[in-house]
C-alpha positions as CSV (number, residue, x, y, z in Angstrom):
1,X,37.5,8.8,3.1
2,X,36.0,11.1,0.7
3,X,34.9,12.3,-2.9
4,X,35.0,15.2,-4.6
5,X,31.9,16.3,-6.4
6,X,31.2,19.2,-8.5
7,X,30.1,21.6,-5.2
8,X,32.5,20.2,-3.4
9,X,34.0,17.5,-0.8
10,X,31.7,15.1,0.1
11,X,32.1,12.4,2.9
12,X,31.1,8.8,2.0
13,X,29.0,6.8,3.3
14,X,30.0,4.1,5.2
15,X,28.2,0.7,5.9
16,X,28.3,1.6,9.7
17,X,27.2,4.7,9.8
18,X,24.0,3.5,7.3
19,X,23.2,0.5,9.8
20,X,23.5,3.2,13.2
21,X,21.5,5.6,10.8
22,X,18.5,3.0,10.4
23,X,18.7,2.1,14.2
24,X,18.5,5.3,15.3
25,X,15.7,6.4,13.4
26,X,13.2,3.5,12.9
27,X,12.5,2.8,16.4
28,X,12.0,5.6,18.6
29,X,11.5,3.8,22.2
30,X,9.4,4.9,25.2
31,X,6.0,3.9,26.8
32,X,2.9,3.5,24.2
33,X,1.6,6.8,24.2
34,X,0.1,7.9,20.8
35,X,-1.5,6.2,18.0
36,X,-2.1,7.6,14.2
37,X,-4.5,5.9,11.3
38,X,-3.9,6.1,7.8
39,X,-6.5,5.2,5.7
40,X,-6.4,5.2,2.0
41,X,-9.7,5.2,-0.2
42,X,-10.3,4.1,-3.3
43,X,-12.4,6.8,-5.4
44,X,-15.7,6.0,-7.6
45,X,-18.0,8.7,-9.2
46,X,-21.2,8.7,-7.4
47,X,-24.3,7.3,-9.5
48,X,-25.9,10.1,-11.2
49,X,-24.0,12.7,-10.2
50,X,-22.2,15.1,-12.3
51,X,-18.7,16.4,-11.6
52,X,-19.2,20.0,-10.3
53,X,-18.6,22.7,-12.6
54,X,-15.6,25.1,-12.7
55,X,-12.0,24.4,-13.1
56,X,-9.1,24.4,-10.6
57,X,-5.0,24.4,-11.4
58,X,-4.3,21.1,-12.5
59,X,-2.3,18.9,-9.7
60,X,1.2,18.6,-9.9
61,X,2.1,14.9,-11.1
62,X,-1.4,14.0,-12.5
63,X,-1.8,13.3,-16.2
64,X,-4.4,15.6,-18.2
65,X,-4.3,13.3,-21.0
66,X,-6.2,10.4,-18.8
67,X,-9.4,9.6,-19.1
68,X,-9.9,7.9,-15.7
69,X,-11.2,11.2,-14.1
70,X,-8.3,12.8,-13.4
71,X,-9.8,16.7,-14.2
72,X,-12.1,15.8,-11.4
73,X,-10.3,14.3,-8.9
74,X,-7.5,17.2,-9.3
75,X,-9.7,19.6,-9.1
76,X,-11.4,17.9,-5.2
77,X,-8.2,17.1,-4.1
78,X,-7.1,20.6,-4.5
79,X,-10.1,21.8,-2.9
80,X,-9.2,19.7,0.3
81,X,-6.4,20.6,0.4
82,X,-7.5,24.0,1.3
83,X,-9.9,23.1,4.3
84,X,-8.8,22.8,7.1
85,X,-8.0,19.6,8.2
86,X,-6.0,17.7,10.8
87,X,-5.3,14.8,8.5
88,X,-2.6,15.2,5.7
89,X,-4.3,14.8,2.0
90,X,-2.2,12.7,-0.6
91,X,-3.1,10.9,-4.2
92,X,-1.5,6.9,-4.3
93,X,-0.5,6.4,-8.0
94,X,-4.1,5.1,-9.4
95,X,-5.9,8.3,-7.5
96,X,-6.8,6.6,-4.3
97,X,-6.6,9.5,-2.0
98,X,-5.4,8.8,1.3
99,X,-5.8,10.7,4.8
100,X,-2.4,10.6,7.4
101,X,-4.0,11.4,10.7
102,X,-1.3,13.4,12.8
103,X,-0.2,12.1,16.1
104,X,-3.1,11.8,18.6
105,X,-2.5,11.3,22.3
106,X,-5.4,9.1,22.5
107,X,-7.9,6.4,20.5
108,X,-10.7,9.2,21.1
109,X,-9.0,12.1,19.9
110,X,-7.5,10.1,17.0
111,X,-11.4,9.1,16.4
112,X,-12.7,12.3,16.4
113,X,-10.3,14.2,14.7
114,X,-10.5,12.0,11.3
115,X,-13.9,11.5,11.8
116,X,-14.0,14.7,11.2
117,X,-11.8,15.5,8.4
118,X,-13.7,12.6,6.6
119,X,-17.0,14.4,7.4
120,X,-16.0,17.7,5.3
121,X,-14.1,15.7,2.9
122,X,-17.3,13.7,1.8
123,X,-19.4,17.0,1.8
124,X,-16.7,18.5,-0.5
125,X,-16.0,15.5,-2.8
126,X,-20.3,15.3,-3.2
127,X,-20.0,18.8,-5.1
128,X,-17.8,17.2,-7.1
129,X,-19.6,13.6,-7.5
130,X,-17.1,11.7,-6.3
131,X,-17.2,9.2,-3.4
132,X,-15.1,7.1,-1.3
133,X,-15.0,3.4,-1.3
134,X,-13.6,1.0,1.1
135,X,-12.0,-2.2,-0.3
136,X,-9.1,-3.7,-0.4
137,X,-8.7,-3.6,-3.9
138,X,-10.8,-2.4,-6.8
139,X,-12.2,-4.5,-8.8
140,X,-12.0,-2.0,-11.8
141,X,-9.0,-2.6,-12.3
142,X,-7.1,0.5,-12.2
143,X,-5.0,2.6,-14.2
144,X,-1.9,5.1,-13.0
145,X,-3.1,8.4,-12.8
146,X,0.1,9.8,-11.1
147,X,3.0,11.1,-13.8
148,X,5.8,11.6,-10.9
149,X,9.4,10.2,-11.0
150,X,8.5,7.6,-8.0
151,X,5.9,6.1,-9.4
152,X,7.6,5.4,-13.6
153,X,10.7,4.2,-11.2
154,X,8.7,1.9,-9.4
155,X,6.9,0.3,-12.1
156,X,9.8,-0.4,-14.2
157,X,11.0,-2.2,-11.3
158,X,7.8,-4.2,-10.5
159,X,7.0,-4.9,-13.8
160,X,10.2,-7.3,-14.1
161,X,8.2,-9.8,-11.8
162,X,5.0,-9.3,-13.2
163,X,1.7,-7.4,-12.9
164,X,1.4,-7.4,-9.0
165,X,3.0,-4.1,-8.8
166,X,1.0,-2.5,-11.2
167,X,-2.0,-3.8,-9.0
168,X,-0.8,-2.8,-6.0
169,X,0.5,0.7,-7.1
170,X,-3.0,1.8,-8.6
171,X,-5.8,-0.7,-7.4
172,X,-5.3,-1.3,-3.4
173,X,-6.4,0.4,0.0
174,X,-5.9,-0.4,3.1
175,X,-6.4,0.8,6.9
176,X,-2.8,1.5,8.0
177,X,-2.4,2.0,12.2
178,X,0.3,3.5,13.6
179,X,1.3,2.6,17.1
180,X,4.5,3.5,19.4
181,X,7.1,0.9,18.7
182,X,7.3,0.5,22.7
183,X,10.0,0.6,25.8
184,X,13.6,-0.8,25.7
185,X,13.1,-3.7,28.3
186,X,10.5,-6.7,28.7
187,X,7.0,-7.0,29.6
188,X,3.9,-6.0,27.6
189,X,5.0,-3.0,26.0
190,X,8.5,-4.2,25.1
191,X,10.1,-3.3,21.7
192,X,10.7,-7.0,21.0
193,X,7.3,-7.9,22.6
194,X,5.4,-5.5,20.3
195,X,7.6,-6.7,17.4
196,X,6.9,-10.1,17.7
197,X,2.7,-10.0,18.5
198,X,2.2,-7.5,15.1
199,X,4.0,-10.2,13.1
200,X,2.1,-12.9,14.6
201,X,-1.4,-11.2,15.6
202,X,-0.7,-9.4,12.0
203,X,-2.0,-12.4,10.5
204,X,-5.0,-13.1,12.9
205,X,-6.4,-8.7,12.4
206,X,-5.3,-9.0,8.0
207,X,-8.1,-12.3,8.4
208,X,-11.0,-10.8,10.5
209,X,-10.3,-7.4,8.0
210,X,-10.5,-9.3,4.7
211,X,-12.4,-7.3,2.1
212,X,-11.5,-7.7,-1.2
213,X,-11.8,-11.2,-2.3
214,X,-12.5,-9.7,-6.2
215,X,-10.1,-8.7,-9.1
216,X,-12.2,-7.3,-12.0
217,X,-15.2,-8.5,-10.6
218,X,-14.1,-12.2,-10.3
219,X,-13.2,-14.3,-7.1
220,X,-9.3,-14.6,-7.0
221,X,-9.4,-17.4,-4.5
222,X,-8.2,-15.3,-1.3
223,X,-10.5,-12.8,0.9
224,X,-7.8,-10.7,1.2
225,X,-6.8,-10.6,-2.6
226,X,-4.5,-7.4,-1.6
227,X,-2.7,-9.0,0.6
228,X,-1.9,-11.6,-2.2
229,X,-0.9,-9.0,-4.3
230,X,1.6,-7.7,-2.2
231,X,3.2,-11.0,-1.4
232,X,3.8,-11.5,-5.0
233,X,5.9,-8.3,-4.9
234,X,10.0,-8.8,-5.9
235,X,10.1,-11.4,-2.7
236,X,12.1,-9.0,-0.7
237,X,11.4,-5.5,-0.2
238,X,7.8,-6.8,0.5
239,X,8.8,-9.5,3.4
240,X,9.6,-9.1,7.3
241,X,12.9,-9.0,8.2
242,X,13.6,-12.6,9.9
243,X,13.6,-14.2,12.2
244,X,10.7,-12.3,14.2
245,X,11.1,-13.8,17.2
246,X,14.6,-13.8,18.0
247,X,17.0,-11.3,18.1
248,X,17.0,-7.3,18.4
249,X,14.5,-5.7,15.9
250,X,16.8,-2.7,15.0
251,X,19.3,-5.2,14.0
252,X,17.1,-7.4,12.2
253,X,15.7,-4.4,10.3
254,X,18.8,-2.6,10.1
255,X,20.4,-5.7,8.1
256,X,17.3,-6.2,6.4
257,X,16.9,-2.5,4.9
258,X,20.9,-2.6,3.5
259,X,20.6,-6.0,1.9
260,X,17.2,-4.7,-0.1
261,X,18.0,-4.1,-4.0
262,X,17.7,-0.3,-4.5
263,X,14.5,0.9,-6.1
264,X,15.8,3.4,-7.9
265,X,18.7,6.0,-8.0
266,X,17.4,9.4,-7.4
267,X,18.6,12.4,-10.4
268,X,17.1,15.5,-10.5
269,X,18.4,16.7,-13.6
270,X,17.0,13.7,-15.8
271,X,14.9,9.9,-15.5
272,X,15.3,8.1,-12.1
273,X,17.8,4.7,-12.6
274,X,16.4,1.8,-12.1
275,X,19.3,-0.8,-11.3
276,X,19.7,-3.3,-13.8
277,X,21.7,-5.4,-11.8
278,X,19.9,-5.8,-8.7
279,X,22.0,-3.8,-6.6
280,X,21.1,-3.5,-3.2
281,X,21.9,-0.6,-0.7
282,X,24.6,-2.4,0.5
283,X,27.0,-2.9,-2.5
284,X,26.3,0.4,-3.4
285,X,27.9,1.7,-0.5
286,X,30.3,-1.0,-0.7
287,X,31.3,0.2,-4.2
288,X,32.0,3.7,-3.1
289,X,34.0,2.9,0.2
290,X,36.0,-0.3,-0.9
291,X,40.1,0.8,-0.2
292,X,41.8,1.3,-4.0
293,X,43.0,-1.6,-5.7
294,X,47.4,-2.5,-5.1
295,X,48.0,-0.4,-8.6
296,X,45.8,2.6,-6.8
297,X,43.0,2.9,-9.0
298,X,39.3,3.1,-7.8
299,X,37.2,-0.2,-7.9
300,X,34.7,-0.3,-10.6
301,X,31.2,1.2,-8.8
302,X,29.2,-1.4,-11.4
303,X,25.9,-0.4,-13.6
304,X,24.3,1.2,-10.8
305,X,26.0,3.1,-8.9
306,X,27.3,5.6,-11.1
307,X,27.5,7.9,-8.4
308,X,27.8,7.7,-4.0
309,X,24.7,7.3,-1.8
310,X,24.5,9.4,0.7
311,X,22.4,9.7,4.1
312,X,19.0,11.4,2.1
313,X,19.6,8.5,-0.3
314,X,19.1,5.8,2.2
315,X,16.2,7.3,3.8
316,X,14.7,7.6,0.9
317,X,15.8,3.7,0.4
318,X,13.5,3.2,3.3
319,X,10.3,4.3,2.1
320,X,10.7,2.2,-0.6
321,X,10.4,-0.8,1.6
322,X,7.3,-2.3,2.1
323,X,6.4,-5.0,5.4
324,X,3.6,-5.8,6.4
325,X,4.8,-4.3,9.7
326,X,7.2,-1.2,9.1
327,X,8.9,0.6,11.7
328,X,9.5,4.3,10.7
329,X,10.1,5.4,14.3
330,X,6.7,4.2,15.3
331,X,5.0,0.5,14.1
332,X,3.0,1.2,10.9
333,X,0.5,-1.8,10.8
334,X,0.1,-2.5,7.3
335,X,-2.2,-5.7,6.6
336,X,-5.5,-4.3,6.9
337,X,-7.6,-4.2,4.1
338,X,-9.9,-1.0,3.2
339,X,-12.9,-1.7,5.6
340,X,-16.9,-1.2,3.8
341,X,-18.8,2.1,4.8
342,X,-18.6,5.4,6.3
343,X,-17.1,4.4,9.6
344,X,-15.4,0.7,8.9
345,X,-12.2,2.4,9.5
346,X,-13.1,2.5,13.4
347,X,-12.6,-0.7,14.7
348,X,-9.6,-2.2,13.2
349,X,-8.1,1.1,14.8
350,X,-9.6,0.5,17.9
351,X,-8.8,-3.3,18.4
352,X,-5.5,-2.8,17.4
353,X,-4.8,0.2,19.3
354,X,-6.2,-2.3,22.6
355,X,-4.2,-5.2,21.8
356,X,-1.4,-3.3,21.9
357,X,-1.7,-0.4,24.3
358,X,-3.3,-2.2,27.0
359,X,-1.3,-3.6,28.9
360,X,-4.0,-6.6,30.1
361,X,-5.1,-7.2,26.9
362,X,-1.9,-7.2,25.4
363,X,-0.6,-9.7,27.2
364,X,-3.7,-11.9,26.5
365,X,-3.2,-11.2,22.8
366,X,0.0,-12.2,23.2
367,X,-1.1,-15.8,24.6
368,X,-3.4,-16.9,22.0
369,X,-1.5,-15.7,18.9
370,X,1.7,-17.5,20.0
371,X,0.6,-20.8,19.0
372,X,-0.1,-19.9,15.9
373,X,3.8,-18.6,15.0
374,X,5.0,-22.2,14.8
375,X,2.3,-21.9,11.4
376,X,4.7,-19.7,10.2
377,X,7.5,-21.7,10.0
378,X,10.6,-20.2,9.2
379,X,8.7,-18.3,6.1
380,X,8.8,-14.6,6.5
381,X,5.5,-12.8,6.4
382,X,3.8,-12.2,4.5
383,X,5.2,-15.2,2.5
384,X,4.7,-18.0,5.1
385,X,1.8,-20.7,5.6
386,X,0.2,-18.8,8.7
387,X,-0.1,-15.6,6.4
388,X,-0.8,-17.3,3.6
389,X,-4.1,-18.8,5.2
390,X,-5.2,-15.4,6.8
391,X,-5.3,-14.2,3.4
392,X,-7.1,-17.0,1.7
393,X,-9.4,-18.0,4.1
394,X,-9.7,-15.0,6.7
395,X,-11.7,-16.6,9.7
396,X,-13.2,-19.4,8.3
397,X,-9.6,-20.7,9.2
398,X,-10.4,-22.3,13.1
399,X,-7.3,-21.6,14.5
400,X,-7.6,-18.0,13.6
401,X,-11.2,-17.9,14.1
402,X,-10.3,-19.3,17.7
403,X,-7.5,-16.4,18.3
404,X,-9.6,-13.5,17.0
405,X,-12.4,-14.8,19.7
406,X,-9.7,-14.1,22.0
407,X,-8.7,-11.4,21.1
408,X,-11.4,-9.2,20.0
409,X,-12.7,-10.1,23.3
410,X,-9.7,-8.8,24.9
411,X,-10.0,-5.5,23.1
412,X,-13.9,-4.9,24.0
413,X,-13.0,-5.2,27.5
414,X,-9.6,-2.7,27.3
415,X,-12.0,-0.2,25.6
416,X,-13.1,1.8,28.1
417,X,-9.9,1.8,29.8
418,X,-8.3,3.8,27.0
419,X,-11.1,6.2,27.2
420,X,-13.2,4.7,24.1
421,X,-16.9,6.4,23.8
422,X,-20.0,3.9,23.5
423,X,-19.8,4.4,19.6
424,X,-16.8,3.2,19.6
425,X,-16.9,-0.2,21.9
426,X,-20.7,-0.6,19.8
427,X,-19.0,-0.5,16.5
428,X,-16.3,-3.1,17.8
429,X,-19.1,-5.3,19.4
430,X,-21.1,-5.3,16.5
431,X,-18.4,-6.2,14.7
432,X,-17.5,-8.7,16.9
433,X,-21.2,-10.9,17.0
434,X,-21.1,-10.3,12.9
435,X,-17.9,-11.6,11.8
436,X,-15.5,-12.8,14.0
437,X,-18.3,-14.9,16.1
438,X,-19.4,-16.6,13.0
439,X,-15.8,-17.4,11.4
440,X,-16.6,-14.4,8.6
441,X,-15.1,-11.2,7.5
442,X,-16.3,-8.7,5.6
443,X,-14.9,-10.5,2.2
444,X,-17.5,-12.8,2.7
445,X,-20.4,-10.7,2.4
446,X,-19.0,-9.9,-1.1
447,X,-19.0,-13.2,-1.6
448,X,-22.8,-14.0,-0.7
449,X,-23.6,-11.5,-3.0
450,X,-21.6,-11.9,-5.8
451,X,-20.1,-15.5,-6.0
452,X,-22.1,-17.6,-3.8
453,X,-20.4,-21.0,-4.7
454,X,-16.5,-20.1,-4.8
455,X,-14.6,-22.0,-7.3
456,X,-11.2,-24.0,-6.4
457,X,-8.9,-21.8,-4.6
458,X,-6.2,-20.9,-7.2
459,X,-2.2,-20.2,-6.8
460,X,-1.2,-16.9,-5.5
461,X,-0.4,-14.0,-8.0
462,X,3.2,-13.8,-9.6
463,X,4.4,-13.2,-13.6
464,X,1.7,-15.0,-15.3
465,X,-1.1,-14.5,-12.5
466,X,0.7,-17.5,-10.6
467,X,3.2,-17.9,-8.3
């Protein structure tokens, strides 16, 4: 079947070529083999310190007309741009600035290499007296900085459910890990193996990483108030695909990703659409490749789909989605809040990396967090009891606090055998006797200092700051 546009003769889109394209491309099978971070930062001026002088070419996207130190940060974030760096450089919509490590074949080069990057980055962003801050959310508050086409698109969408996207668009960070999404058959390093343990041992790493238990400087009831802010999101595009544990991922995902609502309608001639109607990827192909009516006419396509998706509209479609666990050929780890200092970043990569990669202490990971998937219940994460209670009370929950002993344990010893340096397996140790030991995370440091006595844990956040 096809359609005739204005350039010329188009094929549609069918619903199975969209559910073969999404196979094909979100898991890209084989043995574990390379690992990526991405970390985002949230960015603070550094106490007395000017902005350096001079003036650059204003960014593409960002708004002049903001006070929220836009001049400044356009003019760093140009200036990285032209080191030279291993690590891509990107803004997020409030101007957290974000580093995409490339590919490494190992933990240690992927160590090093951002290590580095974040060495001259620092050094650069001094000049300009801005510094980089890791937490899971700023407690600012934060305002959009970004004027691009995604972002108005995507808060006209969020904003029908209330202020969590707002939050989440302009006020979070996080430690993202990317990891192989693992070999077609069973064992250790399995597809549906590795599948299962992130959404499971997801919950047990997003409570030993808690770090942002403050919105605008006042304790929201949860360690990991980012990752409440992201389950208050629409309540789909935001959850695993379920169930976790049975089936074929690609199917489950591939399902998953057509039955999402579209984010938006791509135009580049005028304002992005944002469905009215909640259409989701499916009907809109649907609408396009129904057969003619009996009288011969075209079905109606409905408000919003006034024209046919094609194959660069549902990839797009894809990075709109947003798991705690998202496969974009490789696993992108997603729960991990922004970890304090310098080097925090190290050792959520590392133990993550371990549980997964190694094949011993993968399978031991997989042992003690399998218990703890019946807490689940047939909830999808991050909207289900087990994820619920990794984000409210990180480790000072004992069956997590339990399974992280395991695990972190697990990963100490795998260390060396994926080549780790002592800096690294300290870092993790120390880590290790300091938090996970003692049923903390780093949220509750925060909490020592700032609210010492919490108050009643309140409701999660939604349309009036409830759900």
């Amino acid at each position: 079947m096809t359609v005739i546009e204005s350039h010329g003769t188009r094929e549609l889109l069918t619903e199975e070529a969209a559910l073969a394209r999404v196979r094909g491309i979100c898991f890209k099978t084989g043995p574990p083999r390379r690992v990526g971070v991405e970390l985002e930062w949230l960015v603070h001026p550094r106490t007395g310190n000017a902005p350096a002088s001079g003036t650059a070419p204003p960014h593409r996207g960002v708004r002049q007309d903001t006070a929220v130190g836009a001049a400044a940060l356009d003019a760093a974030v140009a200036e990285l741009r032209g080191l030279e760096l291993s690590s891509l450089i990107s803004l997020e919509p409030g101007g957290q600035v974000e580093f995409s490590s490339r590919p490494a074949e190992s933990l240690p080069a992927c160590v090093e290499a951002v290590g580095a990057d974040l060495a001259a980055a620092r050094a650069r962003l001094g000049r300009h007296g801005i510094r980089l801050v890791g937490r899971g959310l700023d407690d600012r508050g934060g305002t959009r900085l970004l004027d691009d086409p995604r972002y108005r698109a995507m808060e006209r969408f969020f904003d029908r459910t209330g202020p969590a996207g707002r939050i989440m668009m302009c006020s979070s960070a996080s430690v993202q890990v990317c990891l192989d999404a693992g070999t077609p058959g069973p064992g250790p390093f399995g597809l549906r193996r590795r599948w299962f343990l992130a959404h499971v041992l997801g919950a047990v790493l997003l409570a030993a990483f808690a770090n942002s238990p403050l919105r605008e400087g006042t304790w929201a009831g949860w360690r990991s108030g980012r990752q409440a802010v992201w389950a208050a999101l629409d309540g789909y595009r935001n959850l695993a695909p379920a169930p976790v544990g049975r089936g074929d991922p690609r199917t489950l995902w591939a399902r998953h990703a057509l039955d999402a609502p579209v984010l938006c309608v791509r135009s580049p001639d005028g304002p992005w659409t944002v469905p009215a109607d909640g259409m989701t990827f499916r009907q809109w192909v649907r609408r396009w490749s129904a057969p003619p009516r009996p009288d011969g006419a075209r079905r109606p396509h409905g408000p919003g789909g006034g024209r046919p998706p094609r194959l660069t509209d549902l990839d797009y479609h894809l990075t709109t989605l947003f798991p705690p666990v998202r496969p974009r050929g490789h696993l992108e780890l997603r729960m991990i809040d922004a970890q304090p200092g310098d080097d925090g970043w190290i050792v959520p990569l590392a133990v993550a990396t371990a549980l997964f990669d190694d094949a011993v202490a993968s399978e031991t990971a997989y042992r003690a967090v399998r218990p703890l998937a019946a807490l689940g219940g047939a909830g999808q994460a991050p909207r289900n009891t087990l994820w619920e209670r990794a984000a409210r009370s990180g480790l000072s929950d004992p069956e997590l606090r339990a399974a992280a002993g395991v695990c972190f344990a697990a990963a100490r010893e795998a260390l060396p055998r994926l080549g780790a340096g002592r800096s690294v397996v300290a870092a993790v140790e120390e880590f290790t006797a300091r938090y996970v030991a003692q049923g903390r995370c780093p949220a509750d440091d925060t909490l020592d200092a700032d609210c010492p006595v919490p108050p009643p844990v309140p409701a999660a956040v939604g349309k009036e700051g409830t759900r």
